[in-house]
C-alpha positions as CSV (number, residue, x, y, z in Angstrom):
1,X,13.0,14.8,35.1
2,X,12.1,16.1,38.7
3,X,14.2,15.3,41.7
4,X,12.9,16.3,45.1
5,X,15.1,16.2,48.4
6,X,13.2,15.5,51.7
7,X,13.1,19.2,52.1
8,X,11.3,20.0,49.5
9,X,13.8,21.5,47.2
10,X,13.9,20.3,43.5
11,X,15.0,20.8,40.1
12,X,13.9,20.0,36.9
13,X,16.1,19.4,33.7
14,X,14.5,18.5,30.0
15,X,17.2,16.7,27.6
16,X,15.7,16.0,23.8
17,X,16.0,12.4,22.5
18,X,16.2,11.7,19.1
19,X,14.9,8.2,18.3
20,X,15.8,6.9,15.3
21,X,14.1,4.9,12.9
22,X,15.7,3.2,9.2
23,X,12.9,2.8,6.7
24,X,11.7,-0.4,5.1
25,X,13.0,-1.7,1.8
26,X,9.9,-1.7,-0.8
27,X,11.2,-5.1,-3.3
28,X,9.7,-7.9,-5.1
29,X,10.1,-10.2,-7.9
30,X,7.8,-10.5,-11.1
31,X,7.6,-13.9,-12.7
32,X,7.9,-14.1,-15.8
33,X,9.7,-11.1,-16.3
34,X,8.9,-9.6,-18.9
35,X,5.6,-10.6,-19.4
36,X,2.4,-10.0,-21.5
37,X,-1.0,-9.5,-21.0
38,X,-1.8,-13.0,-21.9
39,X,0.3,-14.5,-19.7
40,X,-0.5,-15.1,-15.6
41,X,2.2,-13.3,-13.8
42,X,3.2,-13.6,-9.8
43,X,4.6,-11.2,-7.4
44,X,6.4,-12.1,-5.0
45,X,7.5,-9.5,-1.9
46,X,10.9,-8.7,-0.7
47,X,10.2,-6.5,1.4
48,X,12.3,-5.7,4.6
49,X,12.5,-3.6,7.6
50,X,16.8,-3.0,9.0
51,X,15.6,-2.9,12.3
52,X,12.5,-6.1,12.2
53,X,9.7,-4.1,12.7
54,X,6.3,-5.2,11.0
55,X,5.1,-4.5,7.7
56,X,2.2,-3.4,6.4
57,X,1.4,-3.7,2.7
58,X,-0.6,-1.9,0.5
């Protein structure tokens, strides 16, 4: 930041901030668990993010 009296003096200071950011939770469920290669199977996700951002899955 810059601050400038209505002389024209100023000074400038620089401070780091760290943002933080908790990583998603990769889950799901398989049904039926276990399972074969004859039989159909679903996926469900369980996915979550601590802080509620969006997802993206791939």
């Amino acid at each position: 930041m810059t601050v400038i009296d209505e002389h024209g003096s100023s000074d400038t200071k620089v401070k780091e901030v760290d943002v933080l950011n908790l990583r998603p939770t990769a889950d799901w469920d398989v049904n039926p668990n276990p399972t074969n290669r004859l039989t159909n199977t679903s996926f469900r996700e369980k996915a979550s993010d601590p802080e509620g951002d969006a997802l993206e899955f791939h």
